[in-house]
C-alpha positions as CSV (number, residue, x, y, z in Angstrom):
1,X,81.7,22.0,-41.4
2,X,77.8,22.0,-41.8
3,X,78.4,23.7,-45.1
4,X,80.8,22.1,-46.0
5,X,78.7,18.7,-46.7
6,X,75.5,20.9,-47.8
7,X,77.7,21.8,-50.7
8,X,78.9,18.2,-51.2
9,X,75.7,16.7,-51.2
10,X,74.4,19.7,-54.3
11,X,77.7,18.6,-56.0
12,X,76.5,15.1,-55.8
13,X,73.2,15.4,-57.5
14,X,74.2,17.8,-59.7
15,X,71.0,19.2,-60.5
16,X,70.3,20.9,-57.2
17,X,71.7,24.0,-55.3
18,X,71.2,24.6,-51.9
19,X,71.8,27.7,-50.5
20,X,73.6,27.8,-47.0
21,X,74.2,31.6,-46.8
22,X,71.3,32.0,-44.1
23,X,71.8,28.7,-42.2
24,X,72.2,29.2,-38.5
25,X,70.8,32.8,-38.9
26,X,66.9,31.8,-39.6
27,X,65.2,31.3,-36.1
28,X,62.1,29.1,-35.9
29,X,59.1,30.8,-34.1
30,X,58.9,28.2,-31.2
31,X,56.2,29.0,-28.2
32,X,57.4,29.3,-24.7
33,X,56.1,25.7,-22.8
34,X,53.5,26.7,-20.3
35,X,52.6,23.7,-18.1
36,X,48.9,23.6,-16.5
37,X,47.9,21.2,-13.7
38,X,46.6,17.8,-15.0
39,X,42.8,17.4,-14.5
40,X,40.8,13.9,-14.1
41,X,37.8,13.8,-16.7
42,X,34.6,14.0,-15.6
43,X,32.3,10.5,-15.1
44,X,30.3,11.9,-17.8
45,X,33.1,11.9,-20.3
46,X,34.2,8.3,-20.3
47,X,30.6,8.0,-22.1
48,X,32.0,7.8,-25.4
49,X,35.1,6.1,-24.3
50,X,32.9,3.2,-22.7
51,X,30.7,3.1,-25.4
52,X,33.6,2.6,-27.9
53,X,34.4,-0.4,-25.7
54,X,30.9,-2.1,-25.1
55,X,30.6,-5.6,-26.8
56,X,26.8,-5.3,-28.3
57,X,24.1,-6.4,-26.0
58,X,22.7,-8.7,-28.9
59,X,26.3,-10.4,-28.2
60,X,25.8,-10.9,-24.8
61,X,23.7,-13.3,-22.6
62,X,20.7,-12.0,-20.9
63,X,22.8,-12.8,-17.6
64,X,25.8,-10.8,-18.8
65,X,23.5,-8.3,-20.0
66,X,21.9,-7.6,-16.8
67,X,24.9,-7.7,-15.4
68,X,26.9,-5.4,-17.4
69,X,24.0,-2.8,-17.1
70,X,24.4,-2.7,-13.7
71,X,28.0,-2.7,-13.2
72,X,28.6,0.1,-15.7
73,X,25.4,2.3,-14.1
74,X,27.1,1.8,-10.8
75,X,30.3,2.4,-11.6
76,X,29.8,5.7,-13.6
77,X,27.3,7.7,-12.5
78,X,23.5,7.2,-11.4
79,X,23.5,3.4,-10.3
80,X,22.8,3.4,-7.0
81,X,20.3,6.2,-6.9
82,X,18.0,4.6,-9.4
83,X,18.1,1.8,-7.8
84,X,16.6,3.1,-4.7
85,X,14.2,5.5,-6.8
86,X,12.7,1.8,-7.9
87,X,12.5,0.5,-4.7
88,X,10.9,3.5,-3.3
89,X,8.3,3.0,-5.6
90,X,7.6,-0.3,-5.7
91,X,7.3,0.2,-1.6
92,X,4.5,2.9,-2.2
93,X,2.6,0.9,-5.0
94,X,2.8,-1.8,-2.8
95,X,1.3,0.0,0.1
96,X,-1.1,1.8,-1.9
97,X,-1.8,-2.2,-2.8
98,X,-2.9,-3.1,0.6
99,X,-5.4,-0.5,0.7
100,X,-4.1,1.2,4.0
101,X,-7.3,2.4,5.5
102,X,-8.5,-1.3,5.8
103,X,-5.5,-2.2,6.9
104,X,-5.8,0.4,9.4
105,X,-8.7,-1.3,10.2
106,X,-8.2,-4.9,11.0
107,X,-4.7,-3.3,12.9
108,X,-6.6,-1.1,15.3
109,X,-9.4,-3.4,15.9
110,X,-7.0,-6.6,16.3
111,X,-4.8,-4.4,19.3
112,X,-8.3,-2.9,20.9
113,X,-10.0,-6.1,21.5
114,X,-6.7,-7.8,22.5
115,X,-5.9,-5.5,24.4
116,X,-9.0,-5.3,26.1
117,X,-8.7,-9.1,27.4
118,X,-5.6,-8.1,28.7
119,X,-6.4,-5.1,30.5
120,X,-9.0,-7.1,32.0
121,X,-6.7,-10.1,32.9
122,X,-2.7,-8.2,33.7
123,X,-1.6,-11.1,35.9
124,X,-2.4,-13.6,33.3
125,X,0.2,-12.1,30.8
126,X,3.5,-13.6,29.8
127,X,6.2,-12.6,27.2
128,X,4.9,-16.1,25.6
129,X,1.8,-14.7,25.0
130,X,2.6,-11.7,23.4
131,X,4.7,-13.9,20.7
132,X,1.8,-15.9,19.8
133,X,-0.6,-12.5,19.9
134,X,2.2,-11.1,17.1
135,X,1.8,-14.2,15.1
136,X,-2.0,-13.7,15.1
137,X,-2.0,-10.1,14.1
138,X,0.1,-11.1,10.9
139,X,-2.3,-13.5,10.1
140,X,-5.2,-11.5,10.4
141,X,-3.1,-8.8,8.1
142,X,-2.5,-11.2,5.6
143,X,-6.1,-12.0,5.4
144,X,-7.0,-8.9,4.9
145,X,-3.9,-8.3,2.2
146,X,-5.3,-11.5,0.3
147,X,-8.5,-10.6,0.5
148,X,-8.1,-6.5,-1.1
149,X,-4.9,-7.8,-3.7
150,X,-8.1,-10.4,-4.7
151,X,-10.6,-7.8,-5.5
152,X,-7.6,-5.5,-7.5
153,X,-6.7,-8.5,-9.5
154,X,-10.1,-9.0,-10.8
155,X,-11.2,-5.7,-10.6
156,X,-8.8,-4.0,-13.1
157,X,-10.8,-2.3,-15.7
158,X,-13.2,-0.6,-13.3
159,X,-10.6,0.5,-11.2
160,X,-9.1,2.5,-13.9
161,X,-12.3,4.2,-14.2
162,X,-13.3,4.4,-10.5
163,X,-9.3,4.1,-8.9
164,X,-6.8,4.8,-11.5
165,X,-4.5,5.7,-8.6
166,X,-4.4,1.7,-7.8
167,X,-0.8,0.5,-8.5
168,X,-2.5,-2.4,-11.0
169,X,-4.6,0.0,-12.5
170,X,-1.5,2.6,-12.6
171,X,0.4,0.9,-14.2
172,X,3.0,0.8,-11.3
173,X,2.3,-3.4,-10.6
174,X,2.0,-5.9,-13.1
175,X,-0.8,-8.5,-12.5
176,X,2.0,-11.1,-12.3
177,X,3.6,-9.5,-9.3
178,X,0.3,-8.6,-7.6
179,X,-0.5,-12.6,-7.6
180,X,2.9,-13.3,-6.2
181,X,2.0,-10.7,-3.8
182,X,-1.5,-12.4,-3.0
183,X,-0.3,-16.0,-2.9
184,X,2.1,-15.2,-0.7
185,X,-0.1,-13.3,1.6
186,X,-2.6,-16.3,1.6
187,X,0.2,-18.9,2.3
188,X,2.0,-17.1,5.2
189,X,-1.9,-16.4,6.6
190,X,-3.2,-20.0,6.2
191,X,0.4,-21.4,7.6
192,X,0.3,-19.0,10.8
193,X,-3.8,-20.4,11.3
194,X,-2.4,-23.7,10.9
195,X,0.3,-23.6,13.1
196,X,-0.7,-20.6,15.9
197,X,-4.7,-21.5,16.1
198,X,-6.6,-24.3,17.0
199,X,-9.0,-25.9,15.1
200,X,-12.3,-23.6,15.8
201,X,-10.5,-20.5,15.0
202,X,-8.7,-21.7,12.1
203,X,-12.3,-22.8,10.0
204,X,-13.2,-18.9,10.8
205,X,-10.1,-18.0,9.3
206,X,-11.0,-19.6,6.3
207,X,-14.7,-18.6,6.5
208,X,-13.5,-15.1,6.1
209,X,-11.2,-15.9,3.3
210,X,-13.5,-18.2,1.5
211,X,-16.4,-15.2,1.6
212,X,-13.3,-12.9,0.7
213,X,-12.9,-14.5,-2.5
214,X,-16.9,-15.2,-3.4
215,X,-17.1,-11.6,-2.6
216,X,-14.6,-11.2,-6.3
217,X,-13.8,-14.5,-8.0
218,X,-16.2,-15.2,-11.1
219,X,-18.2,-17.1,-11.3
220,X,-19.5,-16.3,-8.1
221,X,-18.6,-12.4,-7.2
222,X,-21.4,-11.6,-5.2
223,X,-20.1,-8.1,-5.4
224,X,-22.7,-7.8,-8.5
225,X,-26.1,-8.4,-5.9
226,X,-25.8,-4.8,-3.6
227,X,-27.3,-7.0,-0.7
228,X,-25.0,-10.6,-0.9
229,X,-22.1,-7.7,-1.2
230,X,-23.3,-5.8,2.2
231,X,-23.6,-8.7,4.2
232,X,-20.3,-10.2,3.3
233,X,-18.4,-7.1,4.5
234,X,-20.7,-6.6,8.0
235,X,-20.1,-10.5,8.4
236,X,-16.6,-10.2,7.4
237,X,-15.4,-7.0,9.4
238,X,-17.4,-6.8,12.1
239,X,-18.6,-10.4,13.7
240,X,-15.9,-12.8,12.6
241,X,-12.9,-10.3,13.0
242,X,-14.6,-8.9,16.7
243,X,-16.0,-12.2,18.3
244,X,-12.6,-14.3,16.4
245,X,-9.8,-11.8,17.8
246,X,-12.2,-11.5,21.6
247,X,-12.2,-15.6,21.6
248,X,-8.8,-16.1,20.9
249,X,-7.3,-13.5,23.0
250,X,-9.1,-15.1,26.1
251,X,-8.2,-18.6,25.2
252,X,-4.5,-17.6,24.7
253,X,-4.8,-16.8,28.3
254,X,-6.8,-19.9,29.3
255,X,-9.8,-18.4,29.8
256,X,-13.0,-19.9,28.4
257,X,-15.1,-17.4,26.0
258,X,-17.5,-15.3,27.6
259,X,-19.8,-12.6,26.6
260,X,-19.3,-8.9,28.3
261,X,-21.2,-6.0,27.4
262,X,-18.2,-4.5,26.4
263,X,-18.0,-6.9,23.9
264,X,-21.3,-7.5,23.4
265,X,-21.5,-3.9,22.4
266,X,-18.6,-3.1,20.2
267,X,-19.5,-6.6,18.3
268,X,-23.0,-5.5,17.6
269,X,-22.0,-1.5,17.2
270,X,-19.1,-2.6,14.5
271,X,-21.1,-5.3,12.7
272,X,-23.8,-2.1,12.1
273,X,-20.8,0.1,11.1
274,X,-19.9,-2.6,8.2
275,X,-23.0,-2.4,7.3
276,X,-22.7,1.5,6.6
277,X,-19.4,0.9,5.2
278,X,-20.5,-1.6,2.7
279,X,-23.3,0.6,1.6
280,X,-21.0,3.4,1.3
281,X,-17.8,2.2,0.2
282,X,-19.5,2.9,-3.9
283,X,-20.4,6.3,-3.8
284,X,-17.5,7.6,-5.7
285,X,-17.5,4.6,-8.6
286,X,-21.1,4.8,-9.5
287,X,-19.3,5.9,-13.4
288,X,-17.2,2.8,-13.8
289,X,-20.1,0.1,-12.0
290,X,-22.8,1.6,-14.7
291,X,-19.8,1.2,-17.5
292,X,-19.5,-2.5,-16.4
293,X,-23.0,-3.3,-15.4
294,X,-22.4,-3.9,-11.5
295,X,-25.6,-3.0,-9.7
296,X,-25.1,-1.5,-6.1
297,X,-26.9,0.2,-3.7
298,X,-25.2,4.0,-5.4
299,X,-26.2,3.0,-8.5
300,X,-29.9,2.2,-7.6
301,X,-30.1,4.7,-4.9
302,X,-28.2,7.9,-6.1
303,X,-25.2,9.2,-3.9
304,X,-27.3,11.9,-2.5
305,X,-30.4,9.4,-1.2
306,X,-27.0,6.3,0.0
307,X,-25.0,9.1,2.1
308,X,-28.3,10.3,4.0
309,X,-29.5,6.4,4.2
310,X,-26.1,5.6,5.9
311,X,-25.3,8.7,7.9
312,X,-28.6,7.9,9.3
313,X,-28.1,4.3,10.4
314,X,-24.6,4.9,12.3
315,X,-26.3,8.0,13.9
316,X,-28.7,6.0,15.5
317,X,-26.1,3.6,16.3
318,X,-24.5,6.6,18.5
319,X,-27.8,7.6,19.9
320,X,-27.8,3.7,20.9
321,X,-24.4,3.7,22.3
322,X,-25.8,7.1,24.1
323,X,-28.6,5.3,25.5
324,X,-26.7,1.7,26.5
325,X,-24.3,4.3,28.7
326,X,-27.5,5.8,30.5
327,X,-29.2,2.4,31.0
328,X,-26.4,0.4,32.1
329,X,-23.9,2.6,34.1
330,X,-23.0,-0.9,35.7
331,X,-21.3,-1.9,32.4
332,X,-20.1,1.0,31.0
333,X,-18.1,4.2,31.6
334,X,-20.3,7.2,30.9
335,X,-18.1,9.4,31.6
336,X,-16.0,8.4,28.1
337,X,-18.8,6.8,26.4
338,X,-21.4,9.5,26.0
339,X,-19.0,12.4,25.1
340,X,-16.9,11.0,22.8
341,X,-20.0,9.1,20.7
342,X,-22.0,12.3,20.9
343,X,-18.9,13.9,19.3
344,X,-18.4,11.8,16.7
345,X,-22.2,11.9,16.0
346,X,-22.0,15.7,15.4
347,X,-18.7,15.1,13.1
348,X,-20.9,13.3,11.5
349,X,-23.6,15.9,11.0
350,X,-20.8,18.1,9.5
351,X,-19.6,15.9,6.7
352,X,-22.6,15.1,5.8
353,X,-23.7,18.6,5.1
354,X,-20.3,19.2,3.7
355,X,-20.6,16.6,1.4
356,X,-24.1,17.7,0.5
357,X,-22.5,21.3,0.1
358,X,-19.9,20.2,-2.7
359,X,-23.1,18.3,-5.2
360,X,-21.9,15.0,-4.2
361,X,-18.4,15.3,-6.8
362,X,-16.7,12.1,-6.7
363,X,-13.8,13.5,-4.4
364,X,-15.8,14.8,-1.8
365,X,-17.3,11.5,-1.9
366,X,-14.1,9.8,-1.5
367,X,-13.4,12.1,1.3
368,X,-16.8,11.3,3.3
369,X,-15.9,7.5,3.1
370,X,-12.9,7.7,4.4
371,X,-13.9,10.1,7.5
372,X,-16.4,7.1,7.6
373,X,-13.2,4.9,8.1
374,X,-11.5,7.4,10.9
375,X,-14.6,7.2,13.1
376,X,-14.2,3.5,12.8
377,X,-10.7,3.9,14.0
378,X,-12.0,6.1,16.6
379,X,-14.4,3.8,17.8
380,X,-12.3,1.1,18.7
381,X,-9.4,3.5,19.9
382,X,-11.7,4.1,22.8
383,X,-13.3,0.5,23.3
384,X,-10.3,-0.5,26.0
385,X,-11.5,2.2,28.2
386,X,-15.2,2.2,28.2
């Protein structure tokens, strides 16, 4: 039948011929099927396809831009981690911001002297107390915060001579965020004083602040005159912070301020440690003060003559402490007193020589300044129990 209307249909046109003699026999070379199991694509592959689809971000809103980012980051592939690789760093720039060995600082001596007062006093405490004694500690870190994000803000260009590891110097902060950073840190300190303090303690808060910022600020920026510089710092760290933290801890209780030798002594002991530390705290940016024309006490001095100047004063201040704890076994523990200052006093002896050892390089300078720092820690670690 099939040929039938093959030949029909050449008849028709006339002009054609078909030949049916092989139809039916010819056999078309047909694959066998093979059937595989069906595999999603990978996130990477709906690139393109997602591409292909994106409206152009010069279409879009800056809101639906940001938006659309995100979405699509999260959604395939990478979102969520780099996310939390950004807010991982910000955390680090930002504690590299607060400058932790002077936060260090103004923690341990804030618990030591509190906790002093307490030790002294255990039936006065209550769980009221402690609240307020929380609130304080915040303000005095905020203080310090203001006062260090102050001195980075103004202090850029030096810093990426002296400091380039600084987050604003780095490149890790932006000077916007770094004065969101400060303000905030001065508005949450000022409200706590406010609010937490009375009247007397609250105009040394701002003392400390107000020198804080004379200490950097132009016009002002006593940090230019070595000894307007030394004195803020000794003022700042170790008689406002020791006799302001002592007097409010005993009123807290209800106790009126009084003088112990305890006190007496870490006060005067710590004020004399600032003093070192101010003199120090240059010995590794001597390049970047000369650059900028900021005179101070390395730059005048030498490294060499400014680490033997101040290894020598707080060496006599532990041949003092030595001394006190002979003369006055009333008022003091010589049995802690004596061997852990004549300790630290030989520790000292050893980085000083080590120091002296490496030529004075700007690292092993670093690294003597901030020993400096741990046997300031170390110093009121031991305070409660002398």
């Amino acid at each position: 039948m099939a040929s039938s209307l093959l030949t029909m249909a050449a008849t028709a046109t006339g002009s054609q011929r078909f030949d049916t003699s092989s139809f039916g026999k010819t056999k078309l070379p047909f694959k066998p099927l093979t059937f595989r199991p069906f595999q999603l694509p990978s996130q990477g592959s709906f690139g393109p396809i997602i591409r292909s689809f994106q409206i152009p971000r010069s279409y879009c809103s800056p809101l639906v831009r940001d938006v659309s980012t995100q979405a699509i980051a999260k959604e395939y592939g990478g979102g969520e981690e780099a996310t939390s690789q950004q807010v991982w760093e910000f955390a680090r720039a930002l504690w590299t911001f607060l400058r932790p060995h002077t936060f260090y600082g103004t923690l341990v001596a804030s618990c030591s002297l509190a906790g002093r007062v307490w030790i002294e006093n255990p039936k006065l405490m209550k769980w009221s107390i402690v609240t307020r004694a929380i609130c304080g500690l915040v303000e005095l870190l905020c203080g310090n915060s203001y006062i260090v994000g102050i001195n980075q803000i103004y202090d850029v260009d030096i810093d990426i001579v002296n400091k380039p590891f600084l987050p604003i110097a780095a490149g890790n902060m932006t000077k916007k965020q770094a004065w969101f950073l400060t303000t905030s840190f001065l508005t949450v300190g000022l409200s706590l004083a406010t609010f937490n303090s009375g009247p007397f303690l609250n105009s040394l808060y701002c003392f400390a602040l107000l020198l804080g910022t004379l200490y950097t600020v132009p016009p002002f920026r006593l940090k230019r005159f070595p000894i307007a510089a030394f004195l803020c710092i000794a003022l700042v760290r170790g008689f406002l912070v020791n006799f302001g933290v002592y007097y409010a801890s005993r009123s807290v209780l209800g106790l009126p301020f009084q003088w112990s030798s305890p006190v007496a002594f870490i006060t005067t002991f710590v004020t004399l440690f600032g003093l070192v530390i101010a003199l120090t705290k240059d010995l590794s940016d001597i390049e970047g003060d000369r650059k900028y024309k900021i005179t101070t006490f390395a730059t005048k001095l030498g490294v060499r003559r400014l680490a033997f100047l101040g290894s020598g004063i707080l060496i006599l201040n532990y041949v003092a402490a030595i001394l006190a704890a002979i003369l006055m076994p009333q008022a003091f523990k010589r049995s802690i007193l004596i061997p852990t200052h004549a300790a630290m006093a030989i520790s000292l002896v050893f980085q000083t020589r080590v120091l002296d050892r490496a030529k004075y390089t700007k690292e092993a300078a670093s690294n003597f300044y901030m020993f400096l720092w741990k046997l300031f820690y170390a110093e009121y670690l031991i305070f409660p129990f002398i």
